[in-house]
MDAnalysis code that builds the backbone (N, CA, C; Angstrom):
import MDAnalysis as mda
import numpy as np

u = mda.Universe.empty(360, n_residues=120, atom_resindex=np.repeat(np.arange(120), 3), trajectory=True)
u.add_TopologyAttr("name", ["N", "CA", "C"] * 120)
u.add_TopologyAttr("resid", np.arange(1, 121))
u.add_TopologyAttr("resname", ["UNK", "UNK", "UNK", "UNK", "UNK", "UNK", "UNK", "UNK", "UNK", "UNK", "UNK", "UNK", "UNK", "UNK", "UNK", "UNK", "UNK", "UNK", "UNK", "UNK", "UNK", "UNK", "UNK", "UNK", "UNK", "UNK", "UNK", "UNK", "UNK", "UNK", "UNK", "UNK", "UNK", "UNK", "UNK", "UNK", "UNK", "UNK", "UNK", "UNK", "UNK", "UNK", "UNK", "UNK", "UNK", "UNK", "UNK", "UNK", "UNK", "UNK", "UNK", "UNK", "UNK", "UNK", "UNK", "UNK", "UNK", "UNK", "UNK", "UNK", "UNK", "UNK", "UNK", "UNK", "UNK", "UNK", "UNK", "UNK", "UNK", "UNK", "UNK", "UNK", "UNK", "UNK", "UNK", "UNK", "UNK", "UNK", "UNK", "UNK", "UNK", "UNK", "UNK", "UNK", "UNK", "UNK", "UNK", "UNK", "UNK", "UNK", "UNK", "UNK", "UNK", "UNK", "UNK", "UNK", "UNK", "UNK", "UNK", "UNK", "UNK", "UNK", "UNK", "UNK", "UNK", "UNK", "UNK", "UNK", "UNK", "UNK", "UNK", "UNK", "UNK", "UNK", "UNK", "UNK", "UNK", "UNK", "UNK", "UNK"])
u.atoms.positions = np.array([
    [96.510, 107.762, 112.474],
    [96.264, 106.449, 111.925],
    [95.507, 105.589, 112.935],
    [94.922, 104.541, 112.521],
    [94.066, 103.893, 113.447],
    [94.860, 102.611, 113.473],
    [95.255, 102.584, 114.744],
    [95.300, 101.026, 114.998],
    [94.361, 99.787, 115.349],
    [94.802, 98.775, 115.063],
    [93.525, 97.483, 115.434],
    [94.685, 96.841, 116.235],
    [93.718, 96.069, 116.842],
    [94.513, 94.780, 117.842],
    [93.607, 93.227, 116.807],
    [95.691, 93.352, 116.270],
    [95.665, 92.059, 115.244],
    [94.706, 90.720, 115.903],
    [94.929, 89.778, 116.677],
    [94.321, 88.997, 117.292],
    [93.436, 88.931, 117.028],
    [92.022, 90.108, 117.578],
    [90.790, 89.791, 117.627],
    [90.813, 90.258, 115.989],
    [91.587, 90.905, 115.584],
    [90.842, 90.822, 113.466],
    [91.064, 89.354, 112.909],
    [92.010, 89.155, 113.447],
    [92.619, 87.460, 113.391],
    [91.202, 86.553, 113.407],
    [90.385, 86.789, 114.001],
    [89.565, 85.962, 115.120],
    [88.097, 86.357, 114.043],
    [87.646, 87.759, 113.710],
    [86.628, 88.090, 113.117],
    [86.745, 88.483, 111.800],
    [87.823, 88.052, 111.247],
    [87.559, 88.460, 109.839],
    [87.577, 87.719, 108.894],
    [87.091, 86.179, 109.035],
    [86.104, 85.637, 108.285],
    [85.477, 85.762, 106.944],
    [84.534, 86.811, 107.096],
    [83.546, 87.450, 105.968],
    [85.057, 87.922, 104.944],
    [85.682, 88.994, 105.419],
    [86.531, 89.529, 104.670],
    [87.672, 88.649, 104.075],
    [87.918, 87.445, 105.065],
    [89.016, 86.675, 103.680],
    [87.802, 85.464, 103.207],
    [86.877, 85.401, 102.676],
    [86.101, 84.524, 102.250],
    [85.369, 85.731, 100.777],
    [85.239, 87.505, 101.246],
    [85.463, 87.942, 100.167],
    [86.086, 88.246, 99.552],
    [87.274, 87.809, 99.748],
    [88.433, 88.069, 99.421],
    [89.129, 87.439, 98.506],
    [89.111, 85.820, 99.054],
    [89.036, 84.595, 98.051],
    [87.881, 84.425, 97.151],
    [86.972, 85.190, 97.020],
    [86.114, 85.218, 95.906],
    [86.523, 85.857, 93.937],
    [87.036, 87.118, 94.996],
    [87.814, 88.442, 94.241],
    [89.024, 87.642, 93.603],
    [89.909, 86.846, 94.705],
    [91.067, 86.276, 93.835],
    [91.001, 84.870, 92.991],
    [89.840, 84.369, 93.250],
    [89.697, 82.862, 92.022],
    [89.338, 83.424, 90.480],
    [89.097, 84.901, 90.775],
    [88.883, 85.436, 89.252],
    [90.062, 86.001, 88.900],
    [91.204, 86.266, 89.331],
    [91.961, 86.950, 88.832],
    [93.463, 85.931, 88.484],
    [93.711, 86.111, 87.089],
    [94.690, 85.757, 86.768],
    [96.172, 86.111, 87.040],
    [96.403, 85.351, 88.186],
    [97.600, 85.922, 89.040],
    [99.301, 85.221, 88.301],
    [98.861, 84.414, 87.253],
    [100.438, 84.178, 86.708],
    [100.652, 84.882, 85.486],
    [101.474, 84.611, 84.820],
    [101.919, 85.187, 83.782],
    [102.405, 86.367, 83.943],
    [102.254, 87.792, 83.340],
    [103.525, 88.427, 83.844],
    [103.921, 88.909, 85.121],
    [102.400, 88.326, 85.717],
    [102.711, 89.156, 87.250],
    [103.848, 89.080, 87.989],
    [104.704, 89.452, 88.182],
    [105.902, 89.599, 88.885],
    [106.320, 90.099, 90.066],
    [105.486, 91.504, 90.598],
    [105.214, 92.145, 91.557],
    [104.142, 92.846, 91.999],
    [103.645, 92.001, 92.943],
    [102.334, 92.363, 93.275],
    [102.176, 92.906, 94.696],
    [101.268, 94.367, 94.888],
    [101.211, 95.217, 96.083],
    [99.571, 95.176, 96.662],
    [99.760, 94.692, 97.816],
    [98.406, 94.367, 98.631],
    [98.442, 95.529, 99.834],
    [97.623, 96.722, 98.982],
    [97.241, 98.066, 99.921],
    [96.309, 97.434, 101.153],
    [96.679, 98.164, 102.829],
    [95.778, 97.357, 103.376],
    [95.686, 95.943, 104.133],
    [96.899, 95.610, 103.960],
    [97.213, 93.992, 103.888],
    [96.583, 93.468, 105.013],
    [96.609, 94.132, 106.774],
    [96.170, 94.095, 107.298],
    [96.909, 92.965, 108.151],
    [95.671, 91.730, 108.915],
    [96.982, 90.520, 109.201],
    [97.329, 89.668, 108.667],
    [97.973, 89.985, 107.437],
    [98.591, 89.311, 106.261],
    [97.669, 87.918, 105.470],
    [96.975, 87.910, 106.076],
    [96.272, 86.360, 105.975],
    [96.215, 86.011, 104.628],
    [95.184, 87.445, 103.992],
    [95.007, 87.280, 102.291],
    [95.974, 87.641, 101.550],
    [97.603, 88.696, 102.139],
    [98.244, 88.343, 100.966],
    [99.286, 87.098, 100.801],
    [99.119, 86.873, 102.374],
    [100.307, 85.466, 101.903],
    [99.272, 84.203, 101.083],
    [98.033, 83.958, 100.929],
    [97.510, 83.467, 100.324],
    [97.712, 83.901, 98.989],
    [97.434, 84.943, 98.587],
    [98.454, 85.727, 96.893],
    [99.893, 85.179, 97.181],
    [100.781, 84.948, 97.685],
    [101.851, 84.755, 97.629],
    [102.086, 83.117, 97.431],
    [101.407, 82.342, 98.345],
    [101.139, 81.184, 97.876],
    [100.963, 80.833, 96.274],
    [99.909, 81.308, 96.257],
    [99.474, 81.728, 94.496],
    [100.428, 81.505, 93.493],
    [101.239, 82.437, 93.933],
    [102.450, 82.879, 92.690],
    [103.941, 83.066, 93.295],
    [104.187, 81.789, 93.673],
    [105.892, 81.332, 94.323],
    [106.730, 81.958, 93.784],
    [106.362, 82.392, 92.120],
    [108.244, 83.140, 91.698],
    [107.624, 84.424, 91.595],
    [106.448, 85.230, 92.079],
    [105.933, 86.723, 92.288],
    [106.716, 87.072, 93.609],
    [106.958, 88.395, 93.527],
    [107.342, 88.919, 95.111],
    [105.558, 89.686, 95.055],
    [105.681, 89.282, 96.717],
    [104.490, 90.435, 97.080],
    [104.773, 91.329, 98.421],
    [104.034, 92.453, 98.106],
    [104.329, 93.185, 99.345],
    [103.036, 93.525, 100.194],
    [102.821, 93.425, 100.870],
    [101.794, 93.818, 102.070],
    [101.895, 95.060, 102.700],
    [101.145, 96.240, 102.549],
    [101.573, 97.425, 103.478],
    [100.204, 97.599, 104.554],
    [100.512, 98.331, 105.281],
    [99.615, 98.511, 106.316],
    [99.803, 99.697, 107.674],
    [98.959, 101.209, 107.687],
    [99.107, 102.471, 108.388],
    [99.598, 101.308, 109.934],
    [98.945, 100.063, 110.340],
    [98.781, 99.829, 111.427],
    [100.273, 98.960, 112.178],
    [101.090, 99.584, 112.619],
    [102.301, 98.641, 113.264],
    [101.659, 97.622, 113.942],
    [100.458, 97.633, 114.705],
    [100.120, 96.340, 115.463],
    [100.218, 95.107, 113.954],
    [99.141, 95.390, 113.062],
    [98.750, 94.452, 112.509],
    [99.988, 93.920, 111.160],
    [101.215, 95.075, 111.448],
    [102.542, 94.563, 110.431],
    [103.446, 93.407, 111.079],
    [103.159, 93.643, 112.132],
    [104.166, 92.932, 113.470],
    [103.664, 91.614, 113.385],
    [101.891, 91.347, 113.062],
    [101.497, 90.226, 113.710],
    [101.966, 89.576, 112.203],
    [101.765, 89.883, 111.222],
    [101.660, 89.539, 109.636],
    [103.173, 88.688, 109.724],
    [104.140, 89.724, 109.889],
    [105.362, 89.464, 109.869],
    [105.477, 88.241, 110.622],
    [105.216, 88.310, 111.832],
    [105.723, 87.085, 112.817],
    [104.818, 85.488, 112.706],
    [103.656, 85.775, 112.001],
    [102.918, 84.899, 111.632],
    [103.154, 84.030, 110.301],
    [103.956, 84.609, 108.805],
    [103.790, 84.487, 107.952],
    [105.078, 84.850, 107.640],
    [106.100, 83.370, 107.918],
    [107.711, 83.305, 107.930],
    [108.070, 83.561, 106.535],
    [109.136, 83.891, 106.668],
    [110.116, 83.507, 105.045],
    [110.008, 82.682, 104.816],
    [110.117, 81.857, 105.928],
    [111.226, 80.772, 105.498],
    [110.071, 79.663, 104.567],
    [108.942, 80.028, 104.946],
    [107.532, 79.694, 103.717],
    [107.489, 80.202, 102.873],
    [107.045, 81.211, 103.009],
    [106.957, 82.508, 102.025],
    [107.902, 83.050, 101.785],
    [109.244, 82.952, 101.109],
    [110.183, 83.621, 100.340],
    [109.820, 84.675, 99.823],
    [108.889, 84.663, 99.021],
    [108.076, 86.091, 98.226],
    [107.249, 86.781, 98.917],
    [107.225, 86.481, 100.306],
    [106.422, 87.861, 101.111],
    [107.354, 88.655, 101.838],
    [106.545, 90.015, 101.929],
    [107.354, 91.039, 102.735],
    [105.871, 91.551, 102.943],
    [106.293, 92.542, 104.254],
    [105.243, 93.477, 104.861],
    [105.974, 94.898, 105.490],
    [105.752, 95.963, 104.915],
    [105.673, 97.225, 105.785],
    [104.850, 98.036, 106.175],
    [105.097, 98.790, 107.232],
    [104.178, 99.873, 107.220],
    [104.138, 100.882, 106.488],
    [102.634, 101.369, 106.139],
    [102.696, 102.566, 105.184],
    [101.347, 103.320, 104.891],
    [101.376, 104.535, 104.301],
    [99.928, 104.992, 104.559],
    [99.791, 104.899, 103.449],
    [98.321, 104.663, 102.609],
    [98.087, 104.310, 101.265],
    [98.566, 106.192, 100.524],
    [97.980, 106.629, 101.416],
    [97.946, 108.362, 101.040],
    [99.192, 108.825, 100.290],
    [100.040, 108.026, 100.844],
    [101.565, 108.555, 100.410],
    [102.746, 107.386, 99.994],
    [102.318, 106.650, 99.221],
    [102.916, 105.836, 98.765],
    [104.251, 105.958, 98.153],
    [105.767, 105.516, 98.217],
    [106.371, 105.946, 97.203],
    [106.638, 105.351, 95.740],
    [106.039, 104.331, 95.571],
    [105.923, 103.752, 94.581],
    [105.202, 104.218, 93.585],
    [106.024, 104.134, 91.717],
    [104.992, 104.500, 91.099],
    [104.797, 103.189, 90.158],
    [105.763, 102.940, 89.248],
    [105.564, 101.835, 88.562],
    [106.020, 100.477, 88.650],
    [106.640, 100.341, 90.049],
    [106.814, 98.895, 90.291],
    [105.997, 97.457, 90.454],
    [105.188, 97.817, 90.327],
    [104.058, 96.497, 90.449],
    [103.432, 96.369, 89.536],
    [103.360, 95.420, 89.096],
    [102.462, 94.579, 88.122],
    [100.824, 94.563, 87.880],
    [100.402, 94.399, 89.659],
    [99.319, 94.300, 89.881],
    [99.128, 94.791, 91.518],
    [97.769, 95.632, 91.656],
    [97.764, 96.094, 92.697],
    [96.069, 95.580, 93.569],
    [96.214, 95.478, 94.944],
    [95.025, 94.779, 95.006],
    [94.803, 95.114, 96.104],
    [93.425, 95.848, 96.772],
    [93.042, 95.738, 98.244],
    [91.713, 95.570, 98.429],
    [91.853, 94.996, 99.409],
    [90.268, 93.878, 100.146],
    [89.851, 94.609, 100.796],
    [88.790, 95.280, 101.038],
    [88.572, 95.781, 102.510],
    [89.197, 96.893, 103.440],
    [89.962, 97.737, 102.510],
    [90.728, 98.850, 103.584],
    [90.329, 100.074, 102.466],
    [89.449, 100.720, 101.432],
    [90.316, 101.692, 101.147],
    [88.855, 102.626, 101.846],
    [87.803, 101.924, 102.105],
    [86.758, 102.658, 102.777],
    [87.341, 102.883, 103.749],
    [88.397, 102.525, 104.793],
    [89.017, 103.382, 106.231],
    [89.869, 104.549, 105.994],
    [90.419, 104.813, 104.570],
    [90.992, 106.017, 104.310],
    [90.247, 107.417, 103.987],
    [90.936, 108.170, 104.829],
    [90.072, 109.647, 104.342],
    [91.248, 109.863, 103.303],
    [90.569, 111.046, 102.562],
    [91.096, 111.575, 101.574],
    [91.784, 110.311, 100.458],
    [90.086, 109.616, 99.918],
    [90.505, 108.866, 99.121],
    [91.245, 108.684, 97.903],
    [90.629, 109.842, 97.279],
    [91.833, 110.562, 96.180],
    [93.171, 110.628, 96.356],
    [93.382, 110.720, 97.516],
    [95.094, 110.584, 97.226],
    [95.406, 109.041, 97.519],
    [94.773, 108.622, 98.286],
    [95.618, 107.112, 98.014],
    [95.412, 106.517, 97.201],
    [94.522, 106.978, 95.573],
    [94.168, 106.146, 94.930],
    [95.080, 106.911, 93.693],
    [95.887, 107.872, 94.017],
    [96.813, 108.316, 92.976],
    [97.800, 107.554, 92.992],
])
């Protein structure tokens, strides 16, 4: 797995939550959405912004990278965000099948090899 050093993505990724917030002013995030999974999450930035979104949605954030779960986590409290959580996880092997409502990733699934399986 590849790790990043959260900070400097913190610092340069800009472009990616600005396309990011493009992707989500089109998408109708209330109504039944209930549980929503952000493959990729990265340093949480864009899904606690989805979480903002939709206060009575839970969302989850996963991410191969422990640096960038650690920073998400410690950056992006409960005690704000009630409806966020973050783990680590590889998209490849997910154990989830039908729990989410809606599934969404920005910018990570071009870093996965063997795209086919994380897109099963």
């Amino acid at each position: 797995m590849t790790e990043w050093d959260a900070a400097d993505y913190e610092r340069i990724s800009g472009l990616q939550l600005a396309m990011a917030e493009e992707v989500l002013a089109l998408l109708d995030l209330n109504g039944a959405r209930r549980r929503i999974l952000d493959i990729g999450c990265g340093n949480g930035k864009i899904t606690a912004e989805i979480a903002a979104r939709v206060p009575h949605a839970t969302v989850l954030g996963v991410d191969p990278s422990h640096e960038m779960i650690e920073f998400a986590s410690c950056h992006y409290d409960r005690a704000i965000f009630p409806n966020l959580r973050f783990e680590i996880a590889d998209a490849r092997s997910l154990p989830y099948r039908e729990e989410f409502d809606l599934i969404v990733s920005f910018n990570a699934l071009h870093w996965i090899p063997q795209q086919d399986d994380a897109l099963q």
